[in-house]
C-alpha positions in Angstrom: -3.7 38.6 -30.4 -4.8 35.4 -29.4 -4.3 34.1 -25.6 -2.7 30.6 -25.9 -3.6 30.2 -22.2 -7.2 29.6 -20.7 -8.3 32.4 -19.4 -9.5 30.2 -16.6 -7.8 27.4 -14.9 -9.0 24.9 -12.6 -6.3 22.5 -10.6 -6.7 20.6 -8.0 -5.1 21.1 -4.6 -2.2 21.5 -3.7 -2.1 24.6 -5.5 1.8 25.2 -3.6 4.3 24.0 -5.3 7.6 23.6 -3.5 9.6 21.3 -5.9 10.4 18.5 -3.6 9.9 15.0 -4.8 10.1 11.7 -3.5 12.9 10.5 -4.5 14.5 13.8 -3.8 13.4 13.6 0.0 14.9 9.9 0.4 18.1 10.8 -1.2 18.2 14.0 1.3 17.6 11.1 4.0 20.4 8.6 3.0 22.8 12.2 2.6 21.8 13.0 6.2 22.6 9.1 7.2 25.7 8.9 5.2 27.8 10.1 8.3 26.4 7.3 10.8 27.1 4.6 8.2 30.2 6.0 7.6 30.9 5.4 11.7 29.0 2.3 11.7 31.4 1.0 9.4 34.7 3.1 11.2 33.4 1.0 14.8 32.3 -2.5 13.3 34.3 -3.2 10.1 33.4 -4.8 7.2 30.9 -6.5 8.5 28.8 -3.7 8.9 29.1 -3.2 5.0 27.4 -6.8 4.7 24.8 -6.5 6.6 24.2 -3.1 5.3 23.8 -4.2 2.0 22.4 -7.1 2.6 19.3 -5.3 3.7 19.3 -2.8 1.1 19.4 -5.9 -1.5 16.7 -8.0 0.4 14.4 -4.5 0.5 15.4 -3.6 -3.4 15.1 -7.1 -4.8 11.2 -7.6 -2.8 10.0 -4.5 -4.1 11.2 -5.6 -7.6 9.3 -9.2 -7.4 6.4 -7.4 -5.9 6.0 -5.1 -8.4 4.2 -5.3 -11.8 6.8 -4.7 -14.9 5.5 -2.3 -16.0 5.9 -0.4 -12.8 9.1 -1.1 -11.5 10.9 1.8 -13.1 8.5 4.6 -11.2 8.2 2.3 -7.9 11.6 1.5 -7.6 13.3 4.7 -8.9 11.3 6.8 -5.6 14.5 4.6 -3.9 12.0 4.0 -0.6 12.9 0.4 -0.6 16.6 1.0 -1.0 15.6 3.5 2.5 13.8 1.1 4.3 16.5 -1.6 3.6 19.1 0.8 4.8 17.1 2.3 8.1 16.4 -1.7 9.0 19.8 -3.0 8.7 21.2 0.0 10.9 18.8 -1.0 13.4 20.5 -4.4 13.8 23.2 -5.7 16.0 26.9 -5.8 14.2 26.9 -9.7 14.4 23.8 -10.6 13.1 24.0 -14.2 10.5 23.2 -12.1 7.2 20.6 -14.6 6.2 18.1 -13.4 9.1 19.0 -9.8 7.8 18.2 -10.7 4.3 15.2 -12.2 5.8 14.1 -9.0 8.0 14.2 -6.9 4.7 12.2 -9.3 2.8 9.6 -8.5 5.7 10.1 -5.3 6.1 8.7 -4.6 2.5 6.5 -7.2 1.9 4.0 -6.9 5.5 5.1 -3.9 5.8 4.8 -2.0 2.5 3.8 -3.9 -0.5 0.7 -5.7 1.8 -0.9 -2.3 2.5 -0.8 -1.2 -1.3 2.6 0.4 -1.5 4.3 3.6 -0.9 1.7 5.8 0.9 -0.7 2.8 2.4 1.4 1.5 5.0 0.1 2.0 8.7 3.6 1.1 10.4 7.3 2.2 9.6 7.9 -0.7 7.3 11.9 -1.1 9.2 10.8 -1.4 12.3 8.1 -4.0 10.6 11.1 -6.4 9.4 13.1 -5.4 13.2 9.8 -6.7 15.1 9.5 -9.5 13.3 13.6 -10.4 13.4 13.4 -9.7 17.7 10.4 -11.8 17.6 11.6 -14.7 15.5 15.4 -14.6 16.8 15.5 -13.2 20.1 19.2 -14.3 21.4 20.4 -13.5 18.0 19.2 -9.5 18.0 20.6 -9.1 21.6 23.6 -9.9 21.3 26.2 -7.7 20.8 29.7 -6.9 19.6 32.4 -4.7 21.2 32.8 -1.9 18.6 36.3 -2.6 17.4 39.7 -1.6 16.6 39.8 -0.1 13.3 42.7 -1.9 12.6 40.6 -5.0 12.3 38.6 -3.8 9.8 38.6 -6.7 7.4 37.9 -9.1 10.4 34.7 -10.9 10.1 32.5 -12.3 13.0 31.4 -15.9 11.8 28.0 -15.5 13.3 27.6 -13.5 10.2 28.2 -16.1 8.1 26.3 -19.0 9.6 24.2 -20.8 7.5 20.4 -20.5 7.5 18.4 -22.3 10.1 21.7 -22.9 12.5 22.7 -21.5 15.3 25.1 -18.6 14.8 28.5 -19.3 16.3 29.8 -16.2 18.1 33.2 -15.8 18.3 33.6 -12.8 19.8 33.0 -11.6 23.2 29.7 -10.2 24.0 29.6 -6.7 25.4 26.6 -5.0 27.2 24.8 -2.0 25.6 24.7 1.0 27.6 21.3 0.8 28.1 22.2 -3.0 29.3 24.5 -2.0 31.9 22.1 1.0 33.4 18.4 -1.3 33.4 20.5 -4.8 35.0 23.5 -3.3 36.4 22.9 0.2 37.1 26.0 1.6 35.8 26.4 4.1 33.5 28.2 5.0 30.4 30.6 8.6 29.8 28.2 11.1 27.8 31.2 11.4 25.3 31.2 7.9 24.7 27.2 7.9 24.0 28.3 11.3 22.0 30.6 9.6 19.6 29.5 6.2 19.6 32.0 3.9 20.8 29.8 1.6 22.1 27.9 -1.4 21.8 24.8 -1.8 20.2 22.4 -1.5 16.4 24.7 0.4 14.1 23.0 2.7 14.0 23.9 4.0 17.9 27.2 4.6 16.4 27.4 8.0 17.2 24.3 10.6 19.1 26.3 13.7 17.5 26.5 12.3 14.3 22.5 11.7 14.0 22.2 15.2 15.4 23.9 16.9 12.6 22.0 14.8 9.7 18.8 15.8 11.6 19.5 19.5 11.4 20.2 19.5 7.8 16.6 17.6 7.1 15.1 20.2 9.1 17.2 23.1 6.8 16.2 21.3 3.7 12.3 20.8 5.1 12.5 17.1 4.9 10.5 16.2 8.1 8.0 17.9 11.0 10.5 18.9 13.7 7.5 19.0 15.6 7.9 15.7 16.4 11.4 14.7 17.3 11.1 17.9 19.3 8.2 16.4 21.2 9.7 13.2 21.7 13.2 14.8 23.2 11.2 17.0 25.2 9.0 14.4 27.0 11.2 11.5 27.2 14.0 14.0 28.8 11.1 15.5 31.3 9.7 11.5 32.0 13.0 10.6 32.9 14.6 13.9 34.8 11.7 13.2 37.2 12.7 9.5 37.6 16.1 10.4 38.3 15.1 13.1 40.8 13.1 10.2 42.9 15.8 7.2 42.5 19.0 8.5 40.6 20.6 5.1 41.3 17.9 3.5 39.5 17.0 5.7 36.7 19.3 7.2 34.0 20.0 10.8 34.3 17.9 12.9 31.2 21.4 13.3 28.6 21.9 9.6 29.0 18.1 8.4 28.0 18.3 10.6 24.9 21.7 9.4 23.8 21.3 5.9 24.4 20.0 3.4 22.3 17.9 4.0 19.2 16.1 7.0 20.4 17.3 9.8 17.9 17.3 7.4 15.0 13.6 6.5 15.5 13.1 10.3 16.6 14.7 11.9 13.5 14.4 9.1 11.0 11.6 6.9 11.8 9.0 8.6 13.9 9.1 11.6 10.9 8.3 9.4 8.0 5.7 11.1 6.5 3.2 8.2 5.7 3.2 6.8 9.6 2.6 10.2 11.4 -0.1 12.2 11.6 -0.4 15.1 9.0 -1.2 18.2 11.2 0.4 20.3 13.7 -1.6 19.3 16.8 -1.4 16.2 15.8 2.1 15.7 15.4 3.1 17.3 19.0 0.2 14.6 20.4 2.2 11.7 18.4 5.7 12.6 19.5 4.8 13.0 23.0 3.1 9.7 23.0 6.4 8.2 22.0 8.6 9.3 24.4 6.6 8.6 27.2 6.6 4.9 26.3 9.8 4.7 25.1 11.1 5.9 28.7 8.2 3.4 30.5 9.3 0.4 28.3 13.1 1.1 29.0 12.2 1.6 33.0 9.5 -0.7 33.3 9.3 -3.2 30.8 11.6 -6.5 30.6 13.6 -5.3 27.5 16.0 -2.2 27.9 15.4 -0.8 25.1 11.5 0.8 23.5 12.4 3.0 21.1 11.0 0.4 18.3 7.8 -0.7 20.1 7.1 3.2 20.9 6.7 4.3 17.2 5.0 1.1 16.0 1.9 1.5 19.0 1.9 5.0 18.0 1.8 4.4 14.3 -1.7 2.6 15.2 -2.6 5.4 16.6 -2.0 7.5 14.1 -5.5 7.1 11.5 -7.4 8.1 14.9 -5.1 11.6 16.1 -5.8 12.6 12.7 -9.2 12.4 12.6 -9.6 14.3 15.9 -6.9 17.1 15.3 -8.4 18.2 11.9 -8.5 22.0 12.1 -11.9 23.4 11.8 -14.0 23.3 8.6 -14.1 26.8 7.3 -17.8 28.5 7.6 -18.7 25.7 10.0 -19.1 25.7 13.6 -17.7 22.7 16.1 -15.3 20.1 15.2 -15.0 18.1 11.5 -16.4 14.9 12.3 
């Protein structure tokens, strides 16, 4: 009987197949962030929902003019834009006009995605590309910050949020101090079950430290990302600043507090992992994640803003194409390094 086969077959590598797709991997992402949305809205209302969407629209709706016609059902149905708009807005601050959000996701995908070629091309983290340029563009507006609220007062809207474009957002609400505000100017600190659950102020996505935890486990179960380098990042930005705190611990924030502060463990988990930005092998990607939380803890310390986390990934993004090219593992049958 006749083979129907080849009796040879040539493929070309990847010859493992594992069964994980795109767009499975960034629904797996917006499962594991489902939880500190869930408390971004509990702790800021329904305003959270609007900017939320709002950046998921912008992101969605830029992709879509970006793309030719013909391939907007592939591009768009990987649901990276819908990601990026979602990562972006919950690095924002709760009272943020939703035009300038609109604005940052429009950014965020067009110089930071569709300008490099797509999915794939991009040197930076395309969210943190649309949150630069936002910090950059509207300073006073991305650092200044609501008092998470009463749940009660869920349906209360801030009317910063609905100034109109090119005016100057009218706060009505008081403004609070983040916690790594009141540590850098005032030297006081915040309760570690406070930074825990995440009744604080700050981005909406520093809702809640356990929270972003628990979805970073479950990528790690489900093989969604290199724990390699959140596990770098924790471990040198907790080191960095335990021996700060050892020489002034009035100055410096205590280790637990550095971690759970600010944006650290959603760039760690969600940002600094993106697959595209970091570098592909192991050595690499302990090299990377080390890098990071040493500048995230010298910008916080040193630097006029309290907070790093975003300029962290973004300089080590750039560095990226050249840790690469210098942690290649050795070319089989061939003696020194791969060039």
């Amino acid at each position: 009987m006749e083979r129907k086969d080849p009796r040879l077959l040539l493929q070309s590598a990847p010859l493992l197949h594992q069964g994980m797709t795109t767009p499975q991997a960034m629904r797996d992402v917006w499962l594991a962030l489902l939880p500190t949305t869930l408390a971004a809205l509990w702790f800021f209302g329904i305003g959270a929902l609007l900017l939320l969407l709002t950046t998921v629209i912008a992101a969605v709706g830029t992709e879509w003019v970006f793309t030719p016609p013909e391939r907007r059902k592939v591009v768009l149905g990987d649901n990276s834009a819908a990601l990026t708009g979602l990562l972006l807005g919950l690095t924002l601050p709760p009272g943020l006009p939703l035009w300038m959000a609109f604005l940052g996701g429009v950014v965020a995908i067009g110089l930071g995605k569709t300008i490099w070629g797509g999915l794939g091309g991009n040197l930076f983290n395309p969210a943190l590309v649309g949150r630069a340029f936002l910090l950059g563009t509207f300073p006073i507006a991305m650092t200044t910050w609501s008092p998470a609220g009463d749940p009660a007062a869920f349906f209360d809207l801030s009317a910063s949020l609905l100034a109109l474009p090119l005016q100057s957002p009218d706060y009505d609400a008081v403004s609070a101090a983040t916690p790594l505000g009141l540590m850098k100017f005032q030297q006081q600190g915040t309760g570690f079950t406070r930074l825990l659950i995440g009744n604080t102020a700050g981005s909406l996505g520093e809702t809640s430290g356990l929270l972003l935890l628990l979805g970073g486990i479950w990528l790690w179960l489900r093989r969604d990302l290199d724990w390699r380098i959140p596990a770098a990042i924790f471990a040198s930005a907790a080191l960095f600043s335990l021996v700060l705190f050892l020489v002034d611990g009035s100055r410096f924030p205590p280790p637990q507090a550095t971690l759970f502060s600010g944006g650290l463990l959603l760039g760690a988990i969600y940002m600094a992992t993106d697959p595209v930005t970091s570098p592909t092998t192991p050595r690499g990607a302990w090299i990377f994640g080390v890098g990071i939380g040493l500048l995230v803890v010298l910008i916080r310390m040193f630097g006029g803003l309290p907070e790093g986390t975003m300029y962290a990934i973004l300089l080590m993004n750039a560095a990226t194409p050249l840790i690469d090219r210098w942690t290649q593992p050795r070319i089989f049958g061939r003696g020194g390094r791969r060039p």
